[in-house]
C-alpha positions as CSV (number, residue, x, y, z in Angstrom):
1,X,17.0,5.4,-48.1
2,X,17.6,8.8,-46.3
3,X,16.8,9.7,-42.5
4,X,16.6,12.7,-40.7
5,X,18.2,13.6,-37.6
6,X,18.3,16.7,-35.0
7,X,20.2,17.7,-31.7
8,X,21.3,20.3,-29.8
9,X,23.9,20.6,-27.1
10,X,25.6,22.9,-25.2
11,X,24.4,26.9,-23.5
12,X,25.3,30.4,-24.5
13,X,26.7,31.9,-26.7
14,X,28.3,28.7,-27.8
15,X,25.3,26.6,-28.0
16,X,25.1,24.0,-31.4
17,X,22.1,22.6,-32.8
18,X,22.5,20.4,-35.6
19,X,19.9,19.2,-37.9
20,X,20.8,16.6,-40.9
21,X,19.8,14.5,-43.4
22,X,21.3,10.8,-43.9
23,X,21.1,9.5,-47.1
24,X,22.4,6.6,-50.1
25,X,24.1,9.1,-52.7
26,X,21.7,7.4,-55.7
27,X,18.4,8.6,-53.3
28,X,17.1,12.3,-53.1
29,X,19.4,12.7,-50.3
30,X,22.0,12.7,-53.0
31,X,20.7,14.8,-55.4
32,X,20.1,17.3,-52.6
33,X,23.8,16.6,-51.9
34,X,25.2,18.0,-55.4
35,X,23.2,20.8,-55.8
36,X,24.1,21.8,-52.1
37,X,27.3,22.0,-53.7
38,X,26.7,23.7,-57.0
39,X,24.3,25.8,-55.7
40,X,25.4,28.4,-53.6
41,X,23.9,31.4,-51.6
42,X,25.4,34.5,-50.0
43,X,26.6,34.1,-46.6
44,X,25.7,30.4,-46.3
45,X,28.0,28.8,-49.1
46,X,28.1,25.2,-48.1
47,X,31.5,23.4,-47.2
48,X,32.5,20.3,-47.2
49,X,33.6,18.4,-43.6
50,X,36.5,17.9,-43.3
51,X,38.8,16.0,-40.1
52,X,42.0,18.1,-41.2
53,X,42.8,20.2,-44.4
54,X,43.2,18.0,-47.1
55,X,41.6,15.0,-45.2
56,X,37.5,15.1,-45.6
57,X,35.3,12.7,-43.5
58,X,33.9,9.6,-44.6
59,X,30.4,9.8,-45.2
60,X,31.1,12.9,-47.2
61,X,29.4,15.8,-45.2
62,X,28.0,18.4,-46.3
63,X,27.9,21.9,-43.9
64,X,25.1,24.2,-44.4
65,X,26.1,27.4,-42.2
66,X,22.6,28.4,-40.6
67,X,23.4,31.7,-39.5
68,X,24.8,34.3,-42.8
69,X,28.6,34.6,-42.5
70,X,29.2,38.1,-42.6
71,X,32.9,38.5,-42.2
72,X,36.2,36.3,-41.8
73,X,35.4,36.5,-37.8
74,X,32.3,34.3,-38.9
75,X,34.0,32.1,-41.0
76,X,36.7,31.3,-38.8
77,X,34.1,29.6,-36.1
78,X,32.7,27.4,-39.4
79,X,35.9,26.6,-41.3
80,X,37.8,25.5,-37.7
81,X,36.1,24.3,-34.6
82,X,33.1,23.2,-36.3
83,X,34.4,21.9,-39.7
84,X,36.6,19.8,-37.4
85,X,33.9,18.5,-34.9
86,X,31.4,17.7,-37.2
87,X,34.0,16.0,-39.5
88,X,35.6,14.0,-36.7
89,X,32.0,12.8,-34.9
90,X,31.2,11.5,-38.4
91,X,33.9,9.7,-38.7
92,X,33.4,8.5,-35.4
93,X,30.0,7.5,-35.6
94,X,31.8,5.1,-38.3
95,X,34.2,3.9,-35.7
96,X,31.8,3.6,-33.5
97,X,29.7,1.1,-35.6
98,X,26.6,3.7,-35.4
99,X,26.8,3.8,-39.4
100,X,27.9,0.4,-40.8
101,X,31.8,1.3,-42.6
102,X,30.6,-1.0,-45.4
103,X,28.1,2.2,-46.3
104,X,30.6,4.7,-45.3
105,X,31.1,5.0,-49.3
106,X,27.5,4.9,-50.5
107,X,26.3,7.4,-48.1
108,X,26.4,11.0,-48.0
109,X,25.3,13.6,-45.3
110,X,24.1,17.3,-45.2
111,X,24.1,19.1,-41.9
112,X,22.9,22.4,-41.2
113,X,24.7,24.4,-38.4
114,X,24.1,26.8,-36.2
115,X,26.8,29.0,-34.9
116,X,25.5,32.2,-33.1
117,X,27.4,35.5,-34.2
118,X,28.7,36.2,-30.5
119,X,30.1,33.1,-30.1
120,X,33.8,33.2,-29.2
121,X,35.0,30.2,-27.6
122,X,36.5,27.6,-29.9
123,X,36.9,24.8,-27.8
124,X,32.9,25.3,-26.7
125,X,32.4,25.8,-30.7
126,X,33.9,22.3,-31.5
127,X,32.7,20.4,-28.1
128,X,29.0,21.2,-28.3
129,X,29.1,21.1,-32.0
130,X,31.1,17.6,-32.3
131,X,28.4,16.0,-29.3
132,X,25.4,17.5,-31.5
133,X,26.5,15.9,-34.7
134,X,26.8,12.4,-33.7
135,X,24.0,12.5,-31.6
136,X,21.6,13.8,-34.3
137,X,23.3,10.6,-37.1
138,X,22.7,8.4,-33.9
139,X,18.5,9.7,-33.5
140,X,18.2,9.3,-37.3
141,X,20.0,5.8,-37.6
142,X,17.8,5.2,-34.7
143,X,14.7,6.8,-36.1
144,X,14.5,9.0,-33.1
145,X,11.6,9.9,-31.9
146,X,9.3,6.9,-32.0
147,X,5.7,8.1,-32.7
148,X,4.7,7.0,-29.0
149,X,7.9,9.9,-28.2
150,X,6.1,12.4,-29.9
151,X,2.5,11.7,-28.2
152,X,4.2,11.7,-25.0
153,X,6.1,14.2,-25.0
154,X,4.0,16.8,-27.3
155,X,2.3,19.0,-24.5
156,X,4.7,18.6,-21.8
157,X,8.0,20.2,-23.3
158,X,9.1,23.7,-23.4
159,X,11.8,25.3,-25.6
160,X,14.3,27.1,-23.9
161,X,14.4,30.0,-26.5
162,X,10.8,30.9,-25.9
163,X,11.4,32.0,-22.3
164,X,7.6,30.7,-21.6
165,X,5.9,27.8,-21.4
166,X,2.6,26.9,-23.5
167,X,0.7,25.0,-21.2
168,X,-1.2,21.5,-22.5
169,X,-3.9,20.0,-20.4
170,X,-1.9,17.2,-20.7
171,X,-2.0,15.8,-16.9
172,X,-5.8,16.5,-15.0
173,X,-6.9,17.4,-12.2
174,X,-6.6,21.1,-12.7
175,X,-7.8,24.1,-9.8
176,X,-9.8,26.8,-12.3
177,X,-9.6,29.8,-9.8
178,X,-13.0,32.2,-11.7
179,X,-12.0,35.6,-11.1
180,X,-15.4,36.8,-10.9
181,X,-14.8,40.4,-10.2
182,X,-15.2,43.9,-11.3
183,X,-11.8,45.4,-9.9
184,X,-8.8,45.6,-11.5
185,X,-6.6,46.3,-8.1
186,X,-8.0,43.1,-6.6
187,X,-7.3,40.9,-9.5
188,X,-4.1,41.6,-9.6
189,X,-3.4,41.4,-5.6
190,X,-5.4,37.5,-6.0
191,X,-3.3,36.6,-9.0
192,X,-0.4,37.3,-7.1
193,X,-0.8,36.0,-3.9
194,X,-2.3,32.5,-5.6
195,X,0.6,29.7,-5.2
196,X,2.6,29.7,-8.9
197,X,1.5,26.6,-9.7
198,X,0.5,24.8,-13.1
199,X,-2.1,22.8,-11.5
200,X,-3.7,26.5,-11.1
201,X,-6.3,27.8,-14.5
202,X,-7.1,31.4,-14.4
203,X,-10.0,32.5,-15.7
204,X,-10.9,35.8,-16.7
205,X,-14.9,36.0,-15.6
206,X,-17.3,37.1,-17.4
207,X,-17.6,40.4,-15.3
208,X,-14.2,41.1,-15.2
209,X,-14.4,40.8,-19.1
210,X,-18.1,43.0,-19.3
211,X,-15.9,45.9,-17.5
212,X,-12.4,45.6,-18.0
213,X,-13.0,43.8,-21.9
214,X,-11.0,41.2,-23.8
215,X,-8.3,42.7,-23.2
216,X,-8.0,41.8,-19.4
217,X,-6.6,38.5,-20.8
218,X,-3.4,40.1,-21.8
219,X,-3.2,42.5,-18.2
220,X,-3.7,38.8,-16.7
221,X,-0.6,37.1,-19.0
222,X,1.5,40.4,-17.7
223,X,1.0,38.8,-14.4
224,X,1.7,35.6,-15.1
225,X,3.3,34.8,-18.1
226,X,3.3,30.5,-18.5
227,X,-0.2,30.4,-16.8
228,X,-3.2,28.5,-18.5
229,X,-5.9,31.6,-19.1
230,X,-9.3,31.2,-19.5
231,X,-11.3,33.8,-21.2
232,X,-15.4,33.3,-19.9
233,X,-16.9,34.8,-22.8
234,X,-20.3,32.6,-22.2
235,X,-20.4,33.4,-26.1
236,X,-23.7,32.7,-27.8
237,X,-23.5,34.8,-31.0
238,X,-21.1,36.0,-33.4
239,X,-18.6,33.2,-31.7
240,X,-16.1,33.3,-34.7
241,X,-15.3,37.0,-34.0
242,X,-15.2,36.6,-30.2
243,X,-12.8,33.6,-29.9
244,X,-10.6,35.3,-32.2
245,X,-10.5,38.7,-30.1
246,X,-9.4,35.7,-27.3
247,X,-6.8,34.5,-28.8
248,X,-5.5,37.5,-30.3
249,X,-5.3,38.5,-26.5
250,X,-3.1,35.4,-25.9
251,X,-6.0,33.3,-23.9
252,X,-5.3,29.6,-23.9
253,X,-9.6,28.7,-23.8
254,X,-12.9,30.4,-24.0
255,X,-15.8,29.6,-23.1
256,X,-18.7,29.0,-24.9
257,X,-22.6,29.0,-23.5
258,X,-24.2,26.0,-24.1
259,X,-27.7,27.5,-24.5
260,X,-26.5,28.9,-28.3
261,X,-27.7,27.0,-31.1
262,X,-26.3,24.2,-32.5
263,X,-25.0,26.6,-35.3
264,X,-23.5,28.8,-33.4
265,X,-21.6,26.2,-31.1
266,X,-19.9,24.8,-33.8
267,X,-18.7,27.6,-35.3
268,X,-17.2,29.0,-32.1
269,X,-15.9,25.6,-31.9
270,X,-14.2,25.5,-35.1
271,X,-12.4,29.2,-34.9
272,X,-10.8,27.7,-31.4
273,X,-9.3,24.9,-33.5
274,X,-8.5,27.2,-36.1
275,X,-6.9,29.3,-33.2
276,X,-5.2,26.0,-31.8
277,X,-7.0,27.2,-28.3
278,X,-9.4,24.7,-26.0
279,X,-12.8,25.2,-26.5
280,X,-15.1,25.4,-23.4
281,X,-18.7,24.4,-23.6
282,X,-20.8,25.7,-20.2
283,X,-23.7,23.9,-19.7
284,X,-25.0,26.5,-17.3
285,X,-29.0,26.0,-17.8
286,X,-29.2,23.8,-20.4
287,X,-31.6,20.9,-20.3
288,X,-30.5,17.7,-21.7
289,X,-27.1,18.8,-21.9
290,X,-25.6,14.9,-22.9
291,X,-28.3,15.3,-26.2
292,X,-27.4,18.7,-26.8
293,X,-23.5,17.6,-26.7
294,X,-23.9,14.4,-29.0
295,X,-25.8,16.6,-31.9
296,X,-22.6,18.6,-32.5
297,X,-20.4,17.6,-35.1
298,X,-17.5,19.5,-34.1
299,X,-16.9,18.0,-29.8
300,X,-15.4,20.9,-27.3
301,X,-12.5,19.9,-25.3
302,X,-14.0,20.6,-22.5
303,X,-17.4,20.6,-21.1
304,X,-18.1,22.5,-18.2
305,X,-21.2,21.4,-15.9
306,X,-22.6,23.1,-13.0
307,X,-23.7,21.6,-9.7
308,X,-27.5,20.2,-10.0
309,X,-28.6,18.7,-7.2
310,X,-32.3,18.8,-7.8
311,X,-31.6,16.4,-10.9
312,X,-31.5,12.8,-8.7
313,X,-34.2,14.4,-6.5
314,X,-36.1,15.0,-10.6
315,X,-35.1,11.2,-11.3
316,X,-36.1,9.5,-8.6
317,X,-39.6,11.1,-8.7
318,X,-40.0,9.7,-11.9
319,X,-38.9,6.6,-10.9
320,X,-35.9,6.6,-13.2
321,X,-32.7,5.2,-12.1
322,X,-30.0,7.6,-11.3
323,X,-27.4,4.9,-12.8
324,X,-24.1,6.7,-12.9
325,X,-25.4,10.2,-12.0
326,X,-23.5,12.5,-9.9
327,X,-25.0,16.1,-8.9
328,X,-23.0,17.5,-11.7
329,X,-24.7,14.7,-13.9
330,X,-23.2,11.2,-15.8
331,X,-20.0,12.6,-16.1
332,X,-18.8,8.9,-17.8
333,X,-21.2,9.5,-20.5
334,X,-20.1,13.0,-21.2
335,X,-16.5,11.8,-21.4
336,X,-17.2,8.9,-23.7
337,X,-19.1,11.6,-25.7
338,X,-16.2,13.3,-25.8
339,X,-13.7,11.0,-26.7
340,X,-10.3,10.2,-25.2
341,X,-8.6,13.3,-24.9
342,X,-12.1,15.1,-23.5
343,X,-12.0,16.8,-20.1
344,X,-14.6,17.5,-17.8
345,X,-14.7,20.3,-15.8
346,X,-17.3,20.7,-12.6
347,X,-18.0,24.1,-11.0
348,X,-21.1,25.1,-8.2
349,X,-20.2,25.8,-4.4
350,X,-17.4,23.0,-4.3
351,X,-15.4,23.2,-0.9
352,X,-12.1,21.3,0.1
353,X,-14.3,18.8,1.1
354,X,-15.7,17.8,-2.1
355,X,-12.6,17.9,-4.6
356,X,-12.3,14.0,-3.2
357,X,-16.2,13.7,-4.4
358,X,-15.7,15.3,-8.0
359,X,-12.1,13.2,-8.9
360,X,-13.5,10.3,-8.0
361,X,-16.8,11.0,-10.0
362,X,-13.5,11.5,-12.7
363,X,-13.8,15.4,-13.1
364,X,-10.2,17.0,-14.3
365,X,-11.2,20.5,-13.6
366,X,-12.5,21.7,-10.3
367,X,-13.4,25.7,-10.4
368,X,-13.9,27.2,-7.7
369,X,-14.6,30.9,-7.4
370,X,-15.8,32.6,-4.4
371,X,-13.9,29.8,-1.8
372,X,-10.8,31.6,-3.0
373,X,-11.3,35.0,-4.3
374,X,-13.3,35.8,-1.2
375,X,-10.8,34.7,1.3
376,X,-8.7,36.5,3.5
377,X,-5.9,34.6,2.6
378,X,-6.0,33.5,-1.0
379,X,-2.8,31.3,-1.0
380,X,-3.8,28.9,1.9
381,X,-7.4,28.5,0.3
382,X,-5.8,27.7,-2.7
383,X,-3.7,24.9,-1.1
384,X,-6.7,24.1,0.3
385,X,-7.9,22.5,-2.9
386,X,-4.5,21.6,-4.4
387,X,-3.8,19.3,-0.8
388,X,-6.2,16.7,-2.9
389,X,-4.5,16.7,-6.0
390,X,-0.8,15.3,-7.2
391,X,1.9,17.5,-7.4
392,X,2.5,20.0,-10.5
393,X,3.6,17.4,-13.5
394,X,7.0,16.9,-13.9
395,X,8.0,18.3,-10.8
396,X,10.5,15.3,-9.4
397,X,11.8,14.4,-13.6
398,X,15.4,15.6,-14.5
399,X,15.8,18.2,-16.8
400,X,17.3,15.7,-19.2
401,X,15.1,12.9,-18.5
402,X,12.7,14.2,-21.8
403,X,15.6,12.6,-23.8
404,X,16.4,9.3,-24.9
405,X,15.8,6.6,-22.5
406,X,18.7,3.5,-21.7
């Protein structure tokens, strides 16, 4: 048996983040124990825990220094404070009954520890570094995080180290403001008068790209940096080389015209998975759009569909039933098309008054273009739209509350 735990506690300069591996000394963990030992590297020579000199904790612990040890400054922070932490929250988690004492002896463990080269206050050194340890043995005793965690939690978190935030389209409805324009001055006065919300897309339109190129994408991140940024390349051709000019520009989605060939789809498709970007597929003219979506092998992650309201008018001269159909079509059957973590996405004259309309036909992404980008104030037209929809995810949860629950 081995397990694998991780934490990290504390801020600054002083900050500890512990990872670790749990283990019976006859399992892999153990063999990885001894040559921890025998094997040593410059500037990370392991060390053994230890509660005082000539007192070493029970489970034997291994410390593997994260950051190189460059001079006796360096060692000090590893030999005292958190030699001492890590060995006494060890021996703790003992006391504590979080490992059983009747394994105390067959166990060993190996934790890797990360003390930044700035660091200067001991007591921070040993506080942070004693609450990570026995927090990371607890999460791997506990087998911390659960599988559902992960899911939950995968496109909602940040890391604090980033300083920005990649936005998942984890939690619909969404406002898509299209910046359909052709001046660089007016995107940028737009962008930042629009409320800094995450319900709020940006998309790049396809003029501002014609003129301005690919490359607005990264003028547009300047501006905001954690905003979701849609790149409307309508592409129909070459869409391998396009989507990858996207990404390399930082753009979270691009779009892809629906009117290419099947071919061509996919493989603009499979470059924004290769990319690990959304893939948008506009249905803009495209006639049977629900065939045209259930031919491709490789499914979008969003469709986009335009308003149609001569379709019912089509249907019920032919006498066929409109069933589901709402003027932006059977948005159900796209989404089941789809599959469960498919958005739709409807665009074509929509007003305040009919965001009510499109969520409850079950569209996640309103886009709305001249409403907004036409206005003479841009921010209350924006609110305009976003009065129908929830407030931004996580907006009332804790800043600890992505942790373990009690």
């Amino acid at each position: 048996m081995y397990r694998i735990g991780e934490a990290l506690i504390g801020s600054g300069n002083e900050i500890a983040h512990v990872d670790l591996i749990i283990g019976d000394k006859e399992s892999p963990a153990g063999a990885a124990f001894v040559n921890g030992m025998t094997q040593l590297s410059l500037g990370h020579t392991p060390l053994l825990s230890v509660i005082r000199p000539n007192l070493m904790t029970k489970p034997a612990t291994l410390i593997i220094p994260k950051v190189t040890v460059g001079d006796l400054k360096d060692a000090d922070k590893i030999f005292g404070p958190a030699q001492t932490a890590v060995g006494r929250a060890v021996a703790d988690a003992v006391s504590e009954g979080i490992i059983p004492e009747d394994q105390a002896e067959d166990l060993v463990i190996m934790a890797s520890v990360f003390i930044h080269p700035e660091a200067e206050d001991f007591r921070k050194i040993y506080q942070y570094n004693y609450g990570a340890t026995k927090l990371a043995i607890q999460r791997a005793m506990d087998g911390y995080p659960s599988m559902k965690k992960v899911l939950a939690e995968k496109d909602r978190g940040s890391h604090p180290i980033m300083g920005f935030k990649a936005v998942k389209l984890w939690n619909p409805p969404y406002l898509q403001v299209a910046l359909d324009l052709d001046n660089m001055d007016e995107m940028e006065r737009i962008i930042n008068t629009l409320p800094d919300r995450e319900r709020i897309l940006l998309e790049a339109g396809t003029p501002l790209v014609k003129k301005f190129g690919v490359g607005i994408v990264s003028k547009i991140r300047e501006l905001r940096k954690d905003a979701f940024i849609i790149a409307d390349l309508k592409t129909l051709d070459v869409g391998r080389i396009e989507v990858k000019m996207a990404a390399d520009e930082t753009a979270d989605a691009v779009a892809i015209s629906g009117l290419g060939t099947i071919e061509s789809i996919e493989k603009a498709i499979h470059e924004a998975q290769k990319q690990g970007i959304y893939s948008i597929l506009d249905m803009m003219n495209v006639e049977n759009f629900v065939e045209k979506l259930k031919s491709l092998n490789f499914m979008p992650n969003i469709v986009l569909l335009h308003r149609n309201v001569d379709l019912e008018t089509m249907k019920a001269e032919r006498g066929e039933e409109a069933g589901e159909m709402t003027e932006w079509g059977n948005i159900g059957e796209i989404k089941e098309t789809l599959g469960a973590n498919g958005l739709v996405a409807v665009a074509g004259g929509i007003t305040p008054n009919k965001v009510e309309q499109a969520l409850d036909s079950e569209a996640d992404i309103i886009v709305v273009g001249r409403y907004i980008i036409g206005s003479r104030d841009v921010r209350r037209s924006a609110e305009d739209f976003l009065e129908h929809m929830p407030q931004d995810p996580d907006t009332m949860r804790l800043a600890l509350d992505e942790d373990e629950s009690i």
